[in-house]
C-alpha positions as CSV (number, residue, x, y, z in Angstrom):
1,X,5.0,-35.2,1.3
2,X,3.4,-31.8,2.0
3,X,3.8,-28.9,-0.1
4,X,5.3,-26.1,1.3
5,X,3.6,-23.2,1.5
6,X,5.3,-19.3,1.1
7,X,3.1,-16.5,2.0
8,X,4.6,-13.1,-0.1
9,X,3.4,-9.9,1.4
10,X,4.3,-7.1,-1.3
11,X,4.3,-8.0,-4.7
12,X,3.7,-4.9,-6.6
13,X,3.8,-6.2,-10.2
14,X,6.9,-8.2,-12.4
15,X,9.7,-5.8,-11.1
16,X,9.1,-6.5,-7.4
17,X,11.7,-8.2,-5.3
18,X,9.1,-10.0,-4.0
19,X,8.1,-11.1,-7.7
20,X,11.7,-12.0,-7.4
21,X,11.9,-14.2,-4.7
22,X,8.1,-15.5,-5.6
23,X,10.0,-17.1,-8.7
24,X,12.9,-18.5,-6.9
25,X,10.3,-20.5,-4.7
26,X,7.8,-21.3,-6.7
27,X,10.9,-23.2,-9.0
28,X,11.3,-25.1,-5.4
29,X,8.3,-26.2,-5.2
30,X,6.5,-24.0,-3.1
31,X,2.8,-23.1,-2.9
32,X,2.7,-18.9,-3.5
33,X,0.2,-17.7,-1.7
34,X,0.1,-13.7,-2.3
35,X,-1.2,-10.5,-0.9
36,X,-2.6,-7.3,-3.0
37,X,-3.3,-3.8,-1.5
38,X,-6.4,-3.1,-3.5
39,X,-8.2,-3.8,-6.5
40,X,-6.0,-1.4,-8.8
41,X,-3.3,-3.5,-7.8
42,X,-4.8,-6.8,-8.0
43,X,-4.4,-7.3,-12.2
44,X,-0.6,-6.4,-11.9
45,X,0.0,-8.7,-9.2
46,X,-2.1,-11.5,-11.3
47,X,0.5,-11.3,-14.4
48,X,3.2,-12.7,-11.8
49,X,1.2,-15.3,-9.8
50,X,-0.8,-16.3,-12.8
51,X,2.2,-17.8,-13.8
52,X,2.2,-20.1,-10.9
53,X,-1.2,-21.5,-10.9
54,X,-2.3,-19.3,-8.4
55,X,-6.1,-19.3,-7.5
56,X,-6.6,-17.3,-4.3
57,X,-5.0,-14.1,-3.8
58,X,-5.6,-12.3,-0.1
59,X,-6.1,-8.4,0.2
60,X,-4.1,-7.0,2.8
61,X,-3.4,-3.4,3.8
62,X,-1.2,-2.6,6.9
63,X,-3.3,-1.2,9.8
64,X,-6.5,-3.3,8.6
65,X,-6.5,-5.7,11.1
66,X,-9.7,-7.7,9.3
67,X,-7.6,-8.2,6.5
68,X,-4.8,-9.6,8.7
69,X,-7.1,-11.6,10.4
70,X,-8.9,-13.2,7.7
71,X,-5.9,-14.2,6.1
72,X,-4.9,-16.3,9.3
73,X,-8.5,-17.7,9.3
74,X,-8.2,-18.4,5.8
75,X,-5.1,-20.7,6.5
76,X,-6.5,-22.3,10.1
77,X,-9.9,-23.1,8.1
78,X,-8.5,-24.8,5.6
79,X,-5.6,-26.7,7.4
80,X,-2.6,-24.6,5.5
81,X,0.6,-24.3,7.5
82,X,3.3,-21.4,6.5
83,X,6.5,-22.4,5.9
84,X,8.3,-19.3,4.5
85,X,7.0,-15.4,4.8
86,X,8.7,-12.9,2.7
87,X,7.8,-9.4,3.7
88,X,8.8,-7.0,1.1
89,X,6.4,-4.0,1.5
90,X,7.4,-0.1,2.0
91,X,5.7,3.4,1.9
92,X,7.1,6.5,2.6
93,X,4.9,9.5,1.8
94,X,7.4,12.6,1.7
95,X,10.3,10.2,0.6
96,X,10.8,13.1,-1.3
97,X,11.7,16.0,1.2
98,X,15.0,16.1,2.5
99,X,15.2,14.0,6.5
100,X,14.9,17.3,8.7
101,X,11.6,18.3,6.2
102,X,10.1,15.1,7.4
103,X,7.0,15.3,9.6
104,X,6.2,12.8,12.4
105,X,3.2,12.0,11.0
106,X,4.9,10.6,8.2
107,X,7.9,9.0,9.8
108,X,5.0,7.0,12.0
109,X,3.1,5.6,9.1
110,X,6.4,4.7,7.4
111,X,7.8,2.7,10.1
112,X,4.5,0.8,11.0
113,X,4.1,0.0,7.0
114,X,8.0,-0.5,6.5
115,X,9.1,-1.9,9.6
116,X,6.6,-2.6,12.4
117,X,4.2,-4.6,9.7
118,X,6.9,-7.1,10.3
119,X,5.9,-7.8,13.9
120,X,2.3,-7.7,13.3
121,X,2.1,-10.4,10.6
122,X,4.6,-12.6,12.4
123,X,2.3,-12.1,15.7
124,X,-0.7,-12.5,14.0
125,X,1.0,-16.0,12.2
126,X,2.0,-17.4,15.8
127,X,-1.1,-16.5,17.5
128,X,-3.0,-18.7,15.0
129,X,-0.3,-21.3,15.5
130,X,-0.3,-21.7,11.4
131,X,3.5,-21.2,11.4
132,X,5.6,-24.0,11.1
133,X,8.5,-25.3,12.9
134,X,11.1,-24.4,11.2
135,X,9.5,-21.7,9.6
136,X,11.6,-18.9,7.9
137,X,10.7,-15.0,7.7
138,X,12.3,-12.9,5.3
139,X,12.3,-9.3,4.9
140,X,14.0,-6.7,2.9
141,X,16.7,-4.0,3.5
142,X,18.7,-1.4,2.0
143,X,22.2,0.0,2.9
144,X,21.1,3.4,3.2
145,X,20.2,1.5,7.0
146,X,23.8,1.8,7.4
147,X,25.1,4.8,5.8
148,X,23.3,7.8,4.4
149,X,22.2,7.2,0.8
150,X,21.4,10.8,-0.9
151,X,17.8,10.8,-2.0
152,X,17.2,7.8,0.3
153,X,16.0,10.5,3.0
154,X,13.4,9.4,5.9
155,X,13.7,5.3,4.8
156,X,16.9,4.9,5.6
157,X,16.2,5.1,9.1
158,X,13.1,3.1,8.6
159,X,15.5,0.3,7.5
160,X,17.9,0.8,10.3
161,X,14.4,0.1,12.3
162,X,13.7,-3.1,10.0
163,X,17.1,-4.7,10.4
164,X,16.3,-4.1,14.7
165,X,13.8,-5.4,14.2
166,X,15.0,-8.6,12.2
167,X,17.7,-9.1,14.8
168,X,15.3,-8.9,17.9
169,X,12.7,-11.4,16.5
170,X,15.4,-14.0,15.5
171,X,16.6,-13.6,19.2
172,X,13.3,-14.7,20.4
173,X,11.7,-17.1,17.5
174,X,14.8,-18.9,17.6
175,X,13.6,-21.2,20.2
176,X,10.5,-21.8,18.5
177,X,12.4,-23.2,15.4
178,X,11.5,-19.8,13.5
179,X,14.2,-17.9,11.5
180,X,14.2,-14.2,10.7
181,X,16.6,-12.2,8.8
182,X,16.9,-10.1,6.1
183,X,18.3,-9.6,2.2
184,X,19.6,-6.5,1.3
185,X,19.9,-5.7,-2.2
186,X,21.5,-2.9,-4.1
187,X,19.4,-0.5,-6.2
188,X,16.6,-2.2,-8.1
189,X,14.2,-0.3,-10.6
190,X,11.2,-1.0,-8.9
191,X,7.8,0.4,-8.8
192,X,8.4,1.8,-5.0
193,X,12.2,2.7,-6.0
194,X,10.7,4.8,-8.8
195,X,9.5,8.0,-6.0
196,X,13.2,8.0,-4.8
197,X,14.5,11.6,-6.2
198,X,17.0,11.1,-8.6
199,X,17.1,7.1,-8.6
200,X,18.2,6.2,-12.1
201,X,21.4,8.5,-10.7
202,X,21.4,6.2,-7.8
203,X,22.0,3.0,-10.0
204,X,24.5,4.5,-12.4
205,X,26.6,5.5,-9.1
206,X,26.0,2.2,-7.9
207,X,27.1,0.4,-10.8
208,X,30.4,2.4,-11.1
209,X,31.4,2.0,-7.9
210,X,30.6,-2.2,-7.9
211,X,33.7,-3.7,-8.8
212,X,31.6,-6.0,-11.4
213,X,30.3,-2.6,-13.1
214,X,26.5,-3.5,-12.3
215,X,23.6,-4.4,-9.9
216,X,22.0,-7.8,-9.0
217,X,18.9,-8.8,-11.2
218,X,15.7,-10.0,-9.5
219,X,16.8,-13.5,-11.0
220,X,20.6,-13.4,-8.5
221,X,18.7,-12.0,-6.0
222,X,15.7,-14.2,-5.6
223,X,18.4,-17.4,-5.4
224,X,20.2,-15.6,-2.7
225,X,16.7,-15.2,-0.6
226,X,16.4,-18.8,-1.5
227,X,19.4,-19.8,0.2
228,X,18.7,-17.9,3.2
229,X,15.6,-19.0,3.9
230,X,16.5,-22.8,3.2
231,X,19.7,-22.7,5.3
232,X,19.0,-24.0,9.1
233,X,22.1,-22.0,10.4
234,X,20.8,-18.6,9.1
235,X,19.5,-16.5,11.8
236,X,19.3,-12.8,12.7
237,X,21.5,-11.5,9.6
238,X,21.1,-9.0,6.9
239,X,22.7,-10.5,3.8
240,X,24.0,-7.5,0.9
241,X,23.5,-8.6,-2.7
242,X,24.7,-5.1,-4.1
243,X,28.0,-6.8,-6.3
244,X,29.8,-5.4,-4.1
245,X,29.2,-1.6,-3.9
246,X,29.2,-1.5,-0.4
247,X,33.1,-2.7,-0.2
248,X,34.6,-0.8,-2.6
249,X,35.8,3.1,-2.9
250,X,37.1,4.4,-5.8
251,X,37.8,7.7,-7.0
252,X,36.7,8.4,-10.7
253,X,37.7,12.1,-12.3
């Protein structure tokens, strides 16, 4: 039997929900096959995949479309079909200035790295028919795409974008076989988490208002992605794995 193959687009270093789900996967079974931004990068994102044997690791920056498209040449040259892509990747370069501060400039390159990236891999996958039947795309949200999250600024309605996004390709994949939805986690200390003003505030407020007085781990929330992308009746959804802060309200003096 073939092994399936995962390509992760956005592991940053250890703490990376990518990282995360990498794990989950790679415990499955799955060939990782991982992207860096550049070569700073690179050693960070080695002391996760190392871990899995891996050999070949794929530069890819968002608007370098000869990076995108030797990655897909890479795959058709050597016969490798994709069976899961996790897209966890997201800039924002005055995440932070307060929403109204924001400049257009910015907003643009944030949505086409946070959002619209999304589109462009998965066009670039099924224009080099390397995706399989079957296949399943996951990306990753936030609820400050549904309610406004102090210090969460500009991305949250990046996310918003994303989740569009997610719901529009699963309408049309769908027929191909293809799955595309999205897990959205509660606040995690990661690298890209760290430029959010006043984030450690952000996950002590979180963690008092989650009825289980805490956050989900990498460990909980790579298993969740793992079910997602596994289960066939899965399509179009944005799944919280926040312990339930979203569902609560409490009033602490």
């Amino acid at each position: 039997m073939r092994k399936k193959n995962a390509l992760i687009v956005g592991i940053a270093n250890k703490s990376s929900i990518s990282a995360g789900i990498a794990a989950e996967l790679h415990t499955h079974g799955y060939n990782i096959l991982p992207t860096y931004i550049n070569e700073k990068s690179l050693p960070f994102v080695k002391e996760v995949t190392d871990e899995y044997g891996v050999e070949k690791l794929f530069p890819f920056v968002v608007g370098d479309d000869e990076q995108l498209q030797g990655l897909v040449d890479h795959f058709t040259e050597n016969g490798i079909r994709i069976d899961v892509v996790v897209h966890g990747i997201a800039f924002a370069s005055e995440i932070k200035k307060e929403l109204h501060e924001v400049s257009w400039k910015s907003f643009k390159q944030s949505t086409r790295i946070s959002a619209f990236s999304l589109v462009e891999i998965t066009r670039k996958l099924l224009e080099a028919d390397v995706l399989n039947p079957g296949a399943s795309i996951l990306t990753l949200s936030y609820r400050g795409s549904q309610v406004a999250v102090e210090g969460y600024n500009m991305m949250g309605p990046v996310k918003s974008i994303l989740e569009s996004l997610v719901r529009g390709l699963a309408s049309e994949l769908g027929g191909k076989g293809i799955r595309v939805n999205a897990v959205s986690p509660g606040p995690v200390m990661t690298r890209a988490a760290s430029g959010i003003k006043s984030f450690v505030d952000l996950i002590n407020s979180a963690q008092k208002a989650s009825p289980l007085d805490r956050t989900a781990t990498l460990e909980e929330i790579g298993k969740i992605s793992y079910e997602i992308i596994v289960n066939p009746s899965i399509n179009g959804s944005v799944y919280l794995v926040d312990c339930g802060e979203s569902v609560s309200f409490s009033i602490k003096c």
